[in-house]
C-alpha angles and dihedrals in degrees: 000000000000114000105200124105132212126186109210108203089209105218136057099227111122128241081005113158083244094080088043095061087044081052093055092041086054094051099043084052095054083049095065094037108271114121103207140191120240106210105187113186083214094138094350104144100217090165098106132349102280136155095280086055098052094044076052095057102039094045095036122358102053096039100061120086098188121035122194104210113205107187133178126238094254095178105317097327145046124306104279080236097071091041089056082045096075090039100052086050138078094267092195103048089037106048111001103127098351125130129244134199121199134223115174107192124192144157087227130074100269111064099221089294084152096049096036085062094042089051085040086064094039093055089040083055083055090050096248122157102235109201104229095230100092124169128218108195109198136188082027090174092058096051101053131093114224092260080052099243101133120259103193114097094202085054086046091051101045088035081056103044095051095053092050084048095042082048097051083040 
C-alpha cells in the first residue's frame, strides 16, 4: 500500500476553521515524520470532470495511498463540494482500496457525528477502508489560537493518538 497522505480540508469556504484543524493534522504528522499533502477544495470546480480535476487526480489524487479526510458539520452532513469531488473523479484510479481517516469538525456539540457516518457510507461506496476512530472535534471556535493552531491539550492528545494509531492502520 501507498504510503503517501493527503489531508482534504472538505469545503471550499475560504480562511474556515476547517482548513485550520487540516493545518494542525499536517504539522503534528511531520512531527512525527510524515510529510503530508494538504489538498484544500478553495476554487476547486468540482462541478464536472474537467482539466483541473484530472491534473488533480495524476499529481495528487492517484498518488496517495492513505487520505485524511477533515469535514465541516453543512446541516447535519458533509459540503456538497467534497461530495461532487468524488463525483467529478475516477472513482476507480482515486479512491478503490485506499484507506480514510475521518475528522468532523463543528462549532456545535456534536463534532459532524451525522456527517462523519454519511461520508462513512459514501467512502465505503468508493471501497475505502475507512479506520473506525473517528473524531469528532466540537465546539471547533472556542479551541484555536488566533493564528488557528489548536490550543486545547485534550483536542492535541486525541488529535495525537489517532494519527499514531491511522500510521500504524
Amino acid at each position: 500500500m501507498n504510503s503517501t497522505y493527503t489531508i482534504v480540508s472538505g469545503t471550499n469556504r475560504t480562511g474556515s476553521n476547517t482548513i485550520k484543524i487540516a493545518r494542525q493534522y499536517q504539522r503534528m504528522l511531520e512531527e512525527k515524520g510524515v510529510p503530508a499533502n494538504l489538498l484544500t477544495l478553495e476554487n476547486l470546480d468540482v462541478s464536472s470532470r474537467n482539466d483541473q480535476i484530472r491534473e488533480l487526480e495524476n499529481r495528487l489524487l492517484i498518488p496517495t495511498g492513505k487520505f485524511i479526510f477533515i469535514s465541516p458539520e453543512y446541516n447535519g452532513s458533509i459540503p456538497g463540494v467534497l461530495k461532487s469531488l468524488f463525483d467529478s473523479s475516477d472513482i476507480q484510479h482515486c479512491w478503490w482500496g485506499k484507506k480514510a481517516l475521518l475528522v468532523g469538525v463543528s462549532t456545535g456539540r456534536a463534532g459532524n457525528l451525522r456527517g462523519m457516518e454519511h461520508l462513512t457510507g459514501i467512502l465505503h461506496y468508493l471501497k475505502m477502508l475507512v479506520y473506525h476512530h473517528k473524531l469528532p472535534i466540537s465546539v471547533v471556535n472556542v479551541l484555536l489560537h488566533p493564528d488557528g493552531s489548536v490550543k486545547d491539550e485534550g483536542t492535541l492528545r486525541a488529535i495525537n493518538q489517532q494519527l499514531d494509531e491511522f500510521i500504524a492502520f
